[in-house]
C-alpha positions as CSV (number, residue, x, y, z in Angstrom):
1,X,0.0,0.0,0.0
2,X,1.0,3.9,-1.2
3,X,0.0,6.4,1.3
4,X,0.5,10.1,0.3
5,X,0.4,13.0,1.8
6,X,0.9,16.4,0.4
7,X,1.4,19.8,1.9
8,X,0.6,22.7,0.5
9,X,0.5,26.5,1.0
10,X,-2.5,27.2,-1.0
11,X,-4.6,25.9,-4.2
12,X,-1.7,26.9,-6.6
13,X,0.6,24.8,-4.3
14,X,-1.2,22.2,-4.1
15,X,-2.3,22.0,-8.0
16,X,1.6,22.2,-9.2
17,X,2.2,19.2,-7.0
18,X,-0.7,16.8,-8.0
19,X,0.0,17.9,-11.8
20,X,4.4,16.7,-11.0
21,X,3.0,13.8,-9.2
22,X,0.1,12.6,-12.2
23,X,2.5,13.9,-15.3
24,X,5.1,11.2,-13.9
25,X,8.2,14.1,-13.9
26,X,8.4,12.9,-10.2
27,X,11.4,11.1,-9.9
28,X,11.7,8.5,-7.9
29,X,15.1,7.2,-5.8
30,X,16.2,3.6,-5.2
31,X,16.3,2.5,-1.2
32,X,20.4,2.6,-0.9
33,X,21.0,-1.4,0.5
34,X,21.9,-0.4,4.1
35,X,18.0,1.9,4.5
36,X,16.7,-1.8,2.8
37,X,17.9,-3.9,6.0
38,X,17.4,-1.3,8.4
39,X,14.0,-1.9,10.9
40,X,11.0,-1.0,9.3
41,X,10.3,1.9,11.6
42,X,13.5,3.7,10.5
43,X,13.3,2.4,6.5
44,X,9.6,4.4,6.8
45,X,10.7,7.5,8.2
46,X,13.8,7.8,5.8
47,X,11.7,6.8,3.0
48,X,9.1,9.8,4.2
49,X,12.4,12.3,4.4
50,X,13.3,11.0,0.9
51,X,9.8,12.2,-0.5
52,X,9.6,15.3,0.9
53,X,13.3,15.9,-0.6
54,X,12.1,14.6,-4.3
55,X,8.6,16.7,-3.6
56,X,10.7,19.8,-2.8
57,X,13.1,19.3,-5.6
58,X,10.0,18.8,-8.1
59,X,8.1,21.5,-7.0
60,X,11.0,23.8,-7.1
61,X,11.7,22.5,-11.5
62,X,8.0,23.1,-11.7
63,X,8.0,26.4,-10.7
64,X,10.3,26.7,-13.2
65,X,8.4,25.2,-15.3
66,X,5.7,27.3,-15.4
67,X,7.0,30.2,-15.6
68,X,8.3,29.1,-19.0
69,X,5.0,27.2,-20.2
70,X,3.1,31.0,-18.5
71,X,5.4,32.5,-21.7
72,X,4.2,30.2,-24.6
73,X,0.7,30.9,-26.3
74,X,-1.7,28.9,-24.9
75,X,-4.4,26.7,-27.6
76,X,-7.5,25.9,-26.8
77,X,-10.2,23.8,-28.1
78,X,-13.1,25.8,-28.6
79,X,-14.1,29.6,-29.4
80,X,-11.5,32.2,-28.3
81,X,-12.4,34.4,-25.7
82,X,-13.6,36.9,-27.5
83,X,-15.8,34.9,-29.5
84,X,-17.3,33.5,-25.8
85,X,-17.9,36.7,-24.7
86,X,-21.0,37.2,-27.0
87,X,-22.1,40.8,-27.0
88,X,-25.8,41.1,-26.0
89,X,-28.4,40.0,-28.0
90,X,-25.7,37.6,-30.0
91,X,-26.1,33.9,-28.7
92,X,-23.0,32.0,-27.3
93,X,-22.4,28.3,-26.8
94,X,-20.9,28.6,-23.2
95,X,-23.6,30.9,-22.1
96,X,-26.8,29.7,-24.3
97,X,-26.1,26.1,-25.8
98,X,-24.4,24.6,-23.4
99,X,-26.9,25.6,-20.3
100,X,-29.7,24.3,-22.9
101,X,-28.4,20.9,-23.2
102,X,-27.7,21.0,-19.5
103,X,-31.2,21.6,-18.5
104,X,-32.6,19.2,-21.3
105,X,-30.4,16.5,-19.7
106,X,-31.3,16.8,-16.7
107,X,-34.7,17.7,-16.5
108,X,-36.1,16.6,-19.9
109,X,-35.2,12.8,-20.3
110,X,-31.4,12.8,-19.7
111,X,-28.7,12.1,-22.7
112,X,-31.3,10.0,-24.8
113,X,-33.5,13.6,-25.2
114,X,-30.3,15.5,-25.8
115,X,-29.1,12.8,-28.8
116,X,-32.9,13.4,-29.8
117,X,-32.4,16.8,-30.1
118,X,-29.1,17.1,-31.6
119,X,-29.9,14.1,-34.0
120,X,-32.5,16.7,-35.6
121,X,-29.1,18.8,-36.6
122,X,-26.9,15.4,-37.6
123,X,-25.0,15.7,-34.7
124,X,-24.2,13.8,-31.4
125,X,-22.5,16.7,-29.7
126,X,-23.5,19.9,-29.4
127,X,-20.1,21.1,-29.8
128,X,-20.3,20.3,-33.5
129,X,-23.2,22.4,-34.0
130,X,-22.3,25.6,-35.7
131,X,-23.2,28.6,-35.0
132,X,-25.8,28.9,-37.1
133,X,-27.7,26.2,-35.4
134,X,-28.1,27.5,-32.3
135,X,-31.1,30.1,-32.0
136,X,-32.8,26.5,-34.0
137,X,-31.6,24.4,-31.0
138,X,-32.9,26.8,-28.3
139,X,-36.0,27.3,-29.6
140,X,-36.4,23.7,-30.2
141,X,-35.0,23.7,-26.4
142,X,-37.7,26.3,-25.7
143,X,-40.4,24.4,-27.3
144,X,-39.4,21.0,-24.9
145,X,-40.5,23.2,-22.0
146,X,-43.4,24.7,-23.6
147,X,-45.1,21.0,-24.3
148,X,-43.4,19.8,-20.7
């Protein structure tokens, strides 16, 4: 059995930890043979000091890190921010379409209503529905709680 235990200062801390520990850049050290034949009860607690040395160590390289991945442009899947941020009147998928297939899941028949719906646009994600499909979708949306 693993136990872990991680201390951090704050959510920052404690994300750039779990993301060194899951991405596998943790490295790991070898018992040395004398710590191997040692009691158990000393072989635990240097094994504990040993992981709070590699924790610091990694931590310190991901700091580092970061502040070299904080330079590079960032890609994301999706609309840019400034498409997101629909002006009024104008519909957006993260602030219309997305709360629409939310509320049609969950109150309207679950994912077999929203692949109902969607399937009307050739589609089984909403994320592949253009833009142009969208005021379609939410009135269709609208018209599910109208009959509901």
């Amino acid at each position: 059995m693993i136990n872990l235990t991680i201390t951090a200062d704050n959510a920052a801390d404690l994300h750039s930890q779990l993301r060194a520990l899951l991405s596998g850049t943790v490295p790991t050290q070898e018992l040395s043979a004398p710590l191997a034949d040692a009691p158990k009860t000393t072989r635990k607690k240097a094994e504990l000091e040993q992981g709070a040395t590699v924790v610091a160590e990694s931590a310190s390289r991901l700091s580092a890190a970061d502040t070299k991945t904080d330079e590079q442009p960032k890609t994301e899947a999706g609309p840019a921010p400034a498409e997101a941020e629909a002006s009024e009147g104008e519909i957006a998928y993260d602030t219309h379409v997305k709360p629409a297939i939310l509320d049609v899941s969950a109150n309207y028949g679950g994912r077999e209503a929203v692949l109902k719906l969607l399937s009307d646009f050739n589609v089984d994600h909403a994320t592949k529905l253009t833009p142009d499909q969208w005021p379609a979708l939410l009135e269709k949306v609208a018209e599910m709680k109208a009959a509901a």
